[in-house]
SERO-4910 file (N, C-alpha, C, O; in steps of 0.05 Angstrom, whole numbers):
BEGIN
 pado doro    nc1    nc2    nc3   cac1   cac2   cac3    cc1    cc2    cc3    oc1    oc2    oc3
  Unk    A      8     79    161     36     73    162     41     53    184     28     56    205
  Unk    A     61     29    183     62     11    198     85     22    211    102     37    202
  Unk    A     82      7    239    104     15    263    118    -11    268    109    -33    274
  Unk    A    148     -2    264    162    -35    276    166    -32    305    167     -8    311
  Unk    A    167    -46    323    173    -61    351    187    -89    343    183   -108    329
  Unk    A    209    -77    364    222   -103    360    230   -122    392    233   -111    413
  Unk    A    232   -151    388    240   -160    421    261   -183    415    267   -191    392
  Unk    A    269   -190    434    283   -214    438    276   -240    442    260   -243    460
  Unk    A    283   -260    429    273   -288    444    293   -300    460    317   -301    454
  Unk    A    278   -310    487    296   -320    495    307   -346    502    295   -366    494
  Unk    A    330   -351    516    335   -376    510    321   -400    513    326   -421    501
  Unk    A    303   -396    531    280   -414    526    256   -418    502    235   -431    500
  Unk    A    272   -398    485    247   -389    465    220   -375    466    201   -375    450
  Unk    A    228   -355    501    199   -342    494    206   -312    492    226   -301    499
  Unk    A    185   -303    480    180   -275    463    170   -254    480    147   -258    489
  Unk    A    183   -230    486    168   -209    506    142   -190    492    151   -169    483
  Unk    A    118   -193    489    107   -169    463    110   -144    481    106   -143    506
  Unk    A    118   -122    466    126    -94    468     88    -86    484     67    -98    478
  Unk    A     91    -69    500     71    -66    525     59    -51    507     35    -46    512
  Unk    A     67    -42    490     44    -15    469     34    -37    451     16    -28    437
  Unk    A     39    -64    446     21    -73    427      4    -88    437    -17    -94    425
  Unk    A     13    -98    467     -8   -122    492    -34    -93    491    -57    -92    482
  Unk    A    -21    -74    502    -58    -57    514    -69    -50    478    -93    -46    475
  Unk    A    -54    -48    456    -75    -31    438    -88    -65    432   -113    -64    428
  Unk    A    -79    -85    430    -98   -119    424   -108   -121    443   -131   -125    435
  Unk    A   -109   -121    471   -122   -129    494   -104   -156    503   -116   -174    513
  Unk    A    -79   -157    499    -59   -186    510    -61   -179    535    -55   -157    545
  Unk    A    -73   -203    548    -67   -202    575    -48   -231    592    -46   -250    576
  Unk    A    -37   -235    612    -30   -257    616    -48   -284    622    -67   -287    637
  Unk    A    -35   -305    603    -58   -323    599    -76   -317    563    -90   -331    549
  Unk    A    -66   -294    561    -78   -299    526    -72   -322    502    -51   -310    497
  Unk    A    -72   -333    493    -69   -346    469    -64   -337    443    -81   -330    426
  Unk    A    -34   -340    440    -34   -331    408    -28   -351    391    -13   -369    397
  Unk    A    -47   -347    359    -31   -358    346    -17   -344    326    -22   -321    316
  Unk    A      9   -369    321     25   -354    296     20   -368    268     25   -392    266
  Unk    A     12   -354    250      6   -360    224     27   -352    199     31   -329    189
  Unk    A     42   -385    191     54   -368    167     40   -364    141     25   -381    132
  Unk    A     46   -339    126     29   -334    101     56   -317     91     71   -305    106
  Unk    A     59   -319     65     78   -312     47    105   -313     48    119   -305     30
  Unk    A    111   -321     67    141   -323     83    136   -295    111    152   -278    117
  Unk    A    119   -297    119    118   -281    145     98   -294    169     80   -310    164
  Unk    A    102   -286    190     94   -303    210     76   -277    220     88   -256    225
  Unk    A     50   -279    224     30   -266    235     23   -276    266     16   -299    270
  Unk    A     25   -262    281     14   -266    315     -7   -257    314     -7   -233    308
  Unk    A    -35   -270    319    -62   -272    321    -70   -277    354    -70   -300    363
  Unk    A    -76   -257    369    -83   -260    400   -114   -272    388   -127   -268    367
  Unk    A   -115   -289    415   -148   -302    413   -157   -294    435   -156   -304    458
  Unk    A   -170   -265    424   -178   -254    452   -214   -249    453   -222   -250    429
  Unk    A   -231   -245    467   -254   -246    458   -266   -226    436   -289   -231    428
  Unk    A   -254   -208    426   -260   -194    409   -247   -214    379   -259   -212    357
  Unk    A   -234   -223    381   -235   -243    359   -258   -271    354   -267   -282    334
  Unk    A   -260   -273    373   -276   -298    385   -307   -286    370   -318   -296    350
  Unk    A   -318   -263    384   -334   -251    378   -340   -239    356   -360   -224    354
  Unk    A   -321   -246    329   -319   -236    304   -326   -262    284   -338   -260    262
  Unk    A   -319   -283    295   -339   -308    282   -373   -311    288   -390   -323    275
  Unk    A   -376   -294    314   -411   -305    309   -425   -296    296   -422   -271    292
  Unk    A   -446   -309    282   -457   -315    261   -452   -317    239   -466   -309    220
  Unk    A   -426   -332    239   -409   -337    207   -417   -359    200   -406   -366    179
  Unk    A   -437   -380    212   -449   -408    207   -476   -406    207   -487   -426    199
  Unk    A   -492   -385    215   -522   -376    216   -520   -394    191   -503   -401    174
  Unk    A   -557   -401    198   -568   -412    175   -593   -390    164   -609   -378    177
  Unk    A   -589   -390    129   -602   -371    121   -635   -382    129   -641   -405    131
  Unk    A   -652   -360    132   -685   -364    133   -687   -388    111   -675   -388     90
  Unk    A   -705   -410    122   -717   -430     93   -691   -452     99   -700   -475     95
  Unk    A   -668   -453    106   -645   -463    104   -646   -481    128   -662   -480    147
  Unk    A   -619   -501    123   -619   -525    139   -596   -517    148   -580   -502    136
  Unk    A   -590   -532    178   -570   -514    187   -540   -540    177   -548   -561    167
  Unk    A   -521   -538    179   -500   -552    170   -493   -578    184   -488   -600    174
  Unk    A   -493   -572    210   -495   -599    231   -521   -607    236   -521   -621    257
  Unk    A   -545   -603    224   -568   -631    213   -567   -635    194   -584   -652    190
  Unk    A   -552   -628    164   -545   -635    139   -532   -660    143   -541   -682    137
  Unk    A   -498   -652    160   -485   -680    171   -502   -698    180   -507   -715    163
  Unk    A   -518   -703    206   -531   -715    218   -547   -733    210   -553   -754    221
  Unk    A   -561   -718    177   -581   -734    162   -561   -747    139   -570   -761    121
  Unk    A   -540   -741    140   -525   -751    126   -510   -778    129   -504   -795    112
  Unk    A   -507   -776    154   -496   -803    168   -520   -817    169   -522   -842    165
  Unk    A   -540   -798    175   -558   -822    175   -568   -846    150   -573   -870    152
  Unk    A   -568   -828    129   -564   -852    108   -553   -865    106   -562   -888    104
  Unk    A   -527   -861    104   -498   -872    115   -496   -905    119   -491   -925    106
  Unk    A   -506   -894    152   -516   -919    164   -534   -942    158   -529   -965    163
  Unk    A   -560   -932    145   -580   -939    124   -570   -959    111   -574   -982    117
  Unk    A   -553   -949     92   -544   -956     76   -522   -986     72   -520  -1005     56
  Unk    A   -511   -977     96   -493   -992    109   -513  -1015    123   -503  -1037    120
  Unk    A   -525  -1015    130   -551  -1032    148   -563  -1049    119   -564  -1072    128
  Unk    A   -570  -1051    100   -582  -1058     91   -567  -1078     65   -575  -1093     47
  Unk    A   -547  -1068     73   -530  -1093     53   -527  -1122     67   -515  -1141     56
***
């Protein structure tokens, strides 16, 4: 079941987050959020290291496999080749 919290913005346009939702994400001062719209709603995404830490190894390269930035690399390098020889 979802819980509403609600805050004010203020006239400067900044947003207080409710202190029960900073400790259960880990917001601390100095965190980074982003806001994402998707369907007509605006999602607040803290970039906190437990997020950070939820991308590694989402680019691993499989066993036998080339990794993606020496794909590019040899890619340009024809590129250039290519470009060189005209």
């Amino acid at each position: 079941m979802s819980e509403m919290n609600s805050a004010y913005v203020s006239s400067k346009g900044q947003l207080v987050v409710p202190s029960r939702i900073r400790r259960r994400y880990g917001i601390e001062p100095g965190t980074r959020i982003n806001f994402v719209e998707e369907d007509g709603l605006i999602i607040l995404q803290p970039v906190t290291k437990e997020y950070i830490d939820s991308f590694c190894g989402i680019l691993r390269t499989k066993p036998g496999g080339r990794s993606a930035v020496k794909e590019h690399l040899e890619e340009r390098r024809r590129e250039r080749a290519r470009e060189n020889a005209k």
